[in-house]
Structures are given as C-alpha cells and as structure tokens.
C-alpha positions in Angstrom: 20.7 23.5 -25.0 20.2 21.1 -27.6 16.3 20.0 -29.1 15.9 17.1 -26.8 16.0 19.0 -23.8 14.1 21.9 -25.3 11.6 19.6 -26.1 11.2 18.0 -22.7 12.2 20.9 -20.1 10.3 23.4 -21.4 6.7 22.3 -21.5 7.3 20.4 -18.5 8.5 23.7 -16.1 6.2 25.7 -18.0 3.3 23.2 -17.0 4.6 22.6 -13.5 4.8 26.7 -13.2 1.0 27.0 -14.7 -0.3 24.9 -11.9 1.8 26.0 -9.0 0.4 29.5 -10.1 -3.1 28.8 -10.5 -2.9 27.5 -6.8 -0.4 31.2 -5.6 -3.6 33.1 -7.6 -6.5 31.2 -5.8 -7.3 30.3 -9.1 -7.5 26.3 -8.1 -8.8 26.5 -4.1 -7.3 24.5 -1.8 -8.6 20.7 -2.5 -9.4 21.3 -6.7 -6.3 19.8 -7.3 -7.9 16.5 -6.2 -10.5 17.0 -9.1 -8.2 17.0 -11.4 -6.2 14.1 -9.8 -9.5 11.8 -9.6 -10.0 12.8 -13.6 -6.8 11.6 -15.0 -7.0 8.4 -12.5 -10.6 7.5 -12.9 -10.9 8.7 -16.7 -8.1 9.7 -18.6 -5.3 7.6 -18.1 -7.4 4.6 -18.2 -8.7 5.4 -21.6 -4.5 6.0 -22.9 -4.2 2.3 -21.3 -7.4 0.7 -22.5 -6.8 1.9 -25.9 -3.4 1.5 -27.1 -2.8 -1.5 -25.6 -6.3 -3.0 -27.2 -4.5 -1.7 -30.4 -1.3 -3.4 -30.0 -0.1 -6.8 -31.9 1.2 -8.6 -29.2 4.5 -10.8 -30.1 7.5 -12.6 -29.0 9.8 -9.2 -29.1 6.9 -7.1 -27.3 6.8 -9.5 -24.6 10.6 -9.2 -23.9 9.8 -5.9 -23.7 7.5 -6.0 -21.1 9.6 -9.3 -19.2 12.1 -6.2 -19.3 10.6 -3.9 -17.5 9.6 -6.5 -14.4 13.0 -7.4 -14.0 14.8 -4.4 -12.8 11.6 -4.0 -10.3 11.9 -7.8 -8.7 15.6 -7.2 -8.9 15.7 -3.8 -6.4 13.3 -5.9 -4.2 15.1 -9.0 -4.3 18.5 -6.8 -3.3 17.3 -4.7 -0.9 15.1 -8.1 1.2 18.6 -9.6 0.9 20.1 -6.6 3.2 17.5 -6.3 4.8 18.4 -9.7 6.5 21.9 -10.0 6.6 22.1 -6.5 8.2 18.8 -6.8 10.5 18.1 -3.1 9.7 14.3 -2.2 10.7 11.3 -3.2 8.5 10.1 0.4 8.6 13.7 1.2 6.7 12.9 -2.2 4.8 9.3 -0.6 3.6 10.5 3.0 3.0 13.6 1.8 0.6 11.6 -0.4 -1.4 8.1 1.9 -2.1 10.9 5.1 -2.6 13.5 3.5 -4.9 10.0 1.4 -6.9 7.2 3.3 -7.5 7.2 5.3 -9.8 5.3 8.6 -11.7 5.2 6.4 -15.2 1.5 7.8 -15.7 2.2 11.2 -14.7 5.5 12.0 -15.6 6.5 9.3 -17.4 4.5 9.2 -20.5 4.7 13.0 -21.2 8.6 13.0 -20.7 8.4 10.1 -23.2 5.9 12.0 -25.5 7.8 15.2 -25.1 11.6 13.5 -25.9 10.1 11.3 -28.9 7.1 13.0 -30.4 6.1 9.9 -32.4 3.1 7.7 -31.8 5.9 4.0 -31.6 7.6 6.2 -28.8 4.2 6.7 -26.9 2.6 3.1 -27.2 6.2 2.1 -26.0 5.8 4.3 -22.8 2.4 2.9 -22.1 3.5 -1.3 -22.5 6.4 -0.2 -20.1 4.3 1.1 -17.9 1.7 -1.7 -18.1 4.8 -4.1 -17.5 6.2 -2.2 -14.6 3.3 -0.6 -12.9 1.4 -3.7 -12.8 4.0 -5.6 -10.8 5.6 -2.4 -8.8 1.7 -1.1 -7.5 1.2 -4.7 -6.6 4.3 -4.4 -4.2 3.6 -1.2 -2.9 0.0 -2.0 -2.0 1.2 -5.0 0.3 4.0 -3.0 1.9 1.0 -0.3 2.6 -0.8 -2.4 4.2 1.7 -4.4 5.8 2.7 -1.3 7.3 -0.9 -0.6 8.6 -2.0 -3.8 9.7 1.8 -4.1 11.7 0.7 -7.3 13.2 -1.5 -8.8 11.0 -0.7 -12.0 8.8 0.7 -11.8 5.3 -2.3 -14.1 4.1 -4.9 -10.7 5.8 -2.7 -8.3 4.0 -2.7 -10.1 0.5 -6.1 -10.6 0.5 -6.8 -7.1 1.2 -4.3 -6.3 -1.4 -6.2 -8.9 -3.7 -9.7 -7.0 -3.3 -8.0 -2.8 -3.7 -6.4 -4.5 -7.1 -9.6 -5.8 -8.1 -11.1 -2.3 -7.9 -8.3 -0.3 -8.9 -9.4 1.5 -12.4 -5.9 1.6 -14.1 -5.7 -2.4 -13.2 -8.8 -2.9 -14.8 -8.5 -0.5 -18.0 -5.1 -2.8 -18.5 -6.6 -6.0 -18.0 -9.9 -4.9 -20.6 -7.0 -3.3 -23.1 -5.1 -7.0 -22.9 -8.8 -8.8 -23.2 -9.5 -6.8 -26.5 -6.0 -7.6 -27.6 -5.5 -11.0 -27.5 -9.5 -11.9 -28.7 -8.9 -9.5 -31.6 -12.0 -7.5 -31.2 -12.2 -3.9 -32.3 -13.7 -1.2 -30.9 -15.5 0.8 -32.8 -14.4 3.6 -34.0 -16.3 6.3 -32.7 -15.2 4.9 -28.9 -11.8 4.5 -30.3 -12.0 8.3 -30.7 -13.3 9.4 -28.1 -10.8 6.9 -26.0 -8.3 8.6 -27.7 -9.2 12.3 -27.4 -9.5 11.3 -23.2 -6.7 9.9 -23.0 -4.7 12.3 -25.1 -5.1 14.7 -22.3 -3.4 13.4 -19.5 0.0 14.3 -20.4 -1.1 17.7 -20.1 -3.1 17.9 -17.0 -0.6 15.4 -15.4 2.2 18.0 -14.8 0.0 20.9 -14.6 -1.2 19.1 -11.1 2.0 18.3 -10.0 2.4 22.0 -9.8 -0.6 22.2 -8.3 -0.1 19.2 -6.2 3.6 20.5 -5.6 3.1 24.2 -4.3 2.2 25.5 -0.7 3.7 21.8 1.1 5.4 21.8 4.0 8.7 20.4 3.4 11.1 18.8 5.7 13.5 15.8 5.9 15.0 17.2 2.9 18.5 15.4 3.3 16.4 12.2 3.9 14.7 13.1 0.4 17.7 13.2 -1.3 19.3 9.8 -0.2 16.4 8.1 -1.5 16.1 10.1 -4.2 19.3 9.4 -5.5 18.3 5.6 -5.5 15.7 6.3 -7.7 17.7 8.0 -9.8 20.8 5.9 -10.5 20.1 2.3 -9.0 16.3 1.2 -11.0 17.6 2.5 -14.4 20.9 1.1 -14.3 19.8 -2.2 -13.3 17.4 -1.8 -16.3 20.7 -1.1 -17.5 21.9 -4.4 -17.6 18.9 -6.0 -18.4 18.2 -4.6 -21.6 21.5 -5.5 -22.9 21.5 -8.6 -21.7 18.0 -9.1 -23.4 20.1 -7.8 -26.2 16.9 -4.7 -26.5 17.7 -1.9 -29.0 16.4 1.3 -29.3 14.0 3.1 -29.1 13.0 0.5 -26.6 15.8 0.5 -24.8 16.0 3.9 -23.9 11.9 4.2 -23.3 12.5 1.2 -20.8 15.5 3.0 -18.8 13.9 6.0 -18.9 10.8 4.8 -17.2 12.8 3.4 -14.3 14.3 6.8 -14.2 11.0 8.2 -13.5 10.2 10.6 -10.1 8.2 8.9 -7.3 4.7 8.5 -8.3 2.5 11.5 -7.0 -0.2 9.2 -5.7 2.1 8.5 -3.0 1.0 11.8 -1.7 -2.0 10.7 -1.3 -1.2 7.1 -0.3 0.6 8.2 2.8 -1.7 10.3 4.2 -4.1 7.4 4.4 -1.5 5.1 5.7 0.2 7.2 7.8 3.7 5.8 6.1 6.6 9.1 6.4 3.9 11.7 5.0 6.4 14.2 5.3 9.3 12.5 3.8 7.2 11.1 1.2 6.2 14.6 0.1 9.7 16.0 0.1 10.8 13.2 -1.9 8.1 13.6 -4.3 9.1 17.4 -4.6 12.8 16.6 -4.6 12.8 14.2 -7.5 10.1 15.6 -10.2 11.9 19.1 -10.1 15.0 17.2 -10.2 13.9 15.0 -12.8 13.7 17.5 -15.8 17.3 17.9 -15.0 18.5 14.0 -14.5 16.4 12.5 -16.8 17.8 14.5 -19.8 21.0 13.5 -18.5 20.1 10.0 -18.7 19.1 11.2 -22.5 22.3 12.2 -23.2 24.4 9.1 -21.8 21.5 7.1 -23.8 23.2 8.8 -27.5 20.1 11.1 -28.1 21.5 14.5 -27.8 
C-alpha cells in the first residue's frame, strides 16, 4: 500500500471504528451522537469556514476555482431535468437522483480526506473554497427539492421563499458569507480570535469521522441494491464531469485533483437527519449514506491514483 493511502485509510477506518465502538460499548448513549453533530455544525466547521476564507486573497485564478466547482453541480442537474422530461420518469425518481448524485459530505469527509492525502495548509484552504463553491450552490438545491418534496402541491414561489428564510439561518451559510465580508473589506481579525477560530475549527476533521462511526453503527439497513445504483453515480458521474471541466478551465494541480476529489465525496451525513424530517426515502437515504463513506476510503484513493499521486 503505498503513503497516500496509508495516509488517508488509516486514520479514517480507525476513526470510523473509534466511534462505531464507543456507541457497541454504551460509551456514547443512544442520541449523544447528535451532540457532537450540533458541535461541528453550529461551532466547528463554521469557525474552519469563517477563518480561512477571511484569510484568503481573493483573485482571478481563485475564482475559476470556485466557477469550477459550481459547474459540474448545475451540469448533473441540468442532465438529469433534461431526462427527467424527455422520459417522463416520476418526480420522486427526479428528487432522489438529484439530492443522491449532489450533495455531498465536503465538511465531514471531505476536508479530512483532503487533509489526510495532502497534509499541507494550500491543500486544506483549497478544500474549504471548494467546498464554499460547491456547498453553497448544491445545499441551495437540495433545500428546494426538500421542501418541494414536502409541500407536494405547493407553488415553487412558497417553496423558495421557505428555502430563502432556512438559508438565511443556516450557520455554515452565514460563517461563509462573514468569512467573504472580512475578505473582500480587508479587515483582520485579531489575533487572539484568529486563534481560537483556528484551534475550533482544527477539530472537525477529527470528530467528523469519529461520528460517522457513531452516526453509522446500529442502523437498520435495507434497499441496499437501490444504495448502490445511486451510489455509483456519485462516484463516477459528479467527479468526471468535474473531469472535464477542470481541463477545460485549463486547472492544474493541486487544484485540480482537490476539486475532483470533492465531487467524489460520500453523501453528506446530514441527509440522515434531513430525511427523517422530510420523510424523503429515510431508509434508502441511510443505506446510501453507509454504502458510500465505507466505500469511499476505497474509491476515493482510486480516484488518487488515476489523478498521478501514488
């Protein structure tokens, strides 16, 4: 096994195994894990956004970056709205393609693969403008198509409005849109906040794949051939479509490969939580969550090694 993957598949199972173990053990009860959850989404991973991208110089190459990582998202939708009429398939089948093959676990799985495959501080402010670039625009989506879903026979005007005001409180949206603010006004923070933004933040990673173990074990898990259909769309067709656009873009690397990568990444695990209160294919939802971050420390070095870093 060569350093790349003992880099990333390691910490990650060892992690994932910690967390399903401390819920086997009764060491986590059943509903801790949501403590933890509400930490990194309220506190921690709003800090690694607000921070680094208040840090960050903002030019012409970093925002083909970011225009980079939008594309691929409005491109799936674009396809798969396109089917969706010429074949007449069911909205339902319209909703579950698009919130399985788009959303994905950048915060949670995404920036510690990133961290763990290029241990260097570039590689990990990288991570965090792709996932300010995609999640923005992808969470966006899947809010409508949640409530869409909900509502069934409500107008789109109700649903975007309702979309409008969940956005507007949403802490990660907000954390992004303060980190652009400090940005683009050139104000510092100071440095003992800086620090302290820093030192939260620099613990997500960490307790982000310890609760997917947590999150993962003791499910119920059916649909699984359902899982893996989907699954294989978010696998192959989102980073291959990035793909094409980062060479069309003409991107290098590292950017390149932090940008597919990030495509690559396992459905989010908020959509756990998500279905449950919209009622959208809780238990395919879960397998699929299950089915693609296990799978991912397996794919996603794959992905490595057709990207050249062996």
């Amino acid at each position: 096994m060569d350093n790349v993957a003992i880099r990333t598949v390691v910490p990650i199972l060892l992690l994932i195994g910690i967390g399903a173990a401390s819920k086997k053990f009764g060491i986590l009860k059943p509903g801790d894990e949501r403590v933890l959850s509400s930490y990194i989404y309220y506190f921690a991973l709003p800090a690694l956004l607000l921070v680094n991208i208040a840090e960050t110089i903002f030019t012409a190459q970093t925002l083909k970056f970011m225009v980079a990582g939008v594309i691929p998202v409005i491109t799936v939708l674009l396809i798969y709205l396109i089917l969706h009429i010429l074949f007449r398939f069911a909205r339902n089948s319209f909703y579950l393609l698009t919130l399985s093959t788009i959303f994905g676990s950048w915060g949670f799985y995404g920036i510690p693969f990133v961290m763990f495959a290029f241990p260097t501080r570039q590689a990990e402010r990288l991570a965090i403008l792709a996932l300010v670039s995609i999640a923005v625009v992808s969470f966006s989506i899947a809010l409508t198509i949640l409530e869409l879903y909900k509502l069934r026979k409500t107008t789109i005007g109700k649903g975007l409005l309702q979309v409008a005001k969940r956005l507007s409180r949403n802490p990660l949206i907000l954390s992004i849109a303060c980190g652009f603010l400090l940005a683009l006004t050139g104000i510092k923070l100071p440095s003992p906040l800086a620090t302290s933004l820093h030192m939260l933040g620099g613990t997500t990673a960490t307790v982000a794949i310890f609760l997917l173990g947590a999150f993962l074990y003791g499910r119920k898990y059916t649909n699984i051939i359902t899982a893996l259909k989907l699954g294989s769309l978010k696998i192959l067709l989102l980073p291959l479509i990035a793909v094409v656009t980062t060479r069309l873009l003409n991107i290098s690397d590292p950017e390149r490969s932090i940008l597919i990568l990030m495509h690559a990444m396992p459905v989010a695990l908020s959509m756990i939580v998500l279905s449950e209160r919209y009622d959208f294919y809780k238990d395919t939802i879960a397998t699929l969550i299950l089915v693609s971050s296990i799978g991912a420390v397996v794919y996603l070095n794959l992905w490595l090694f057709v990207l050249g870093h062996h």
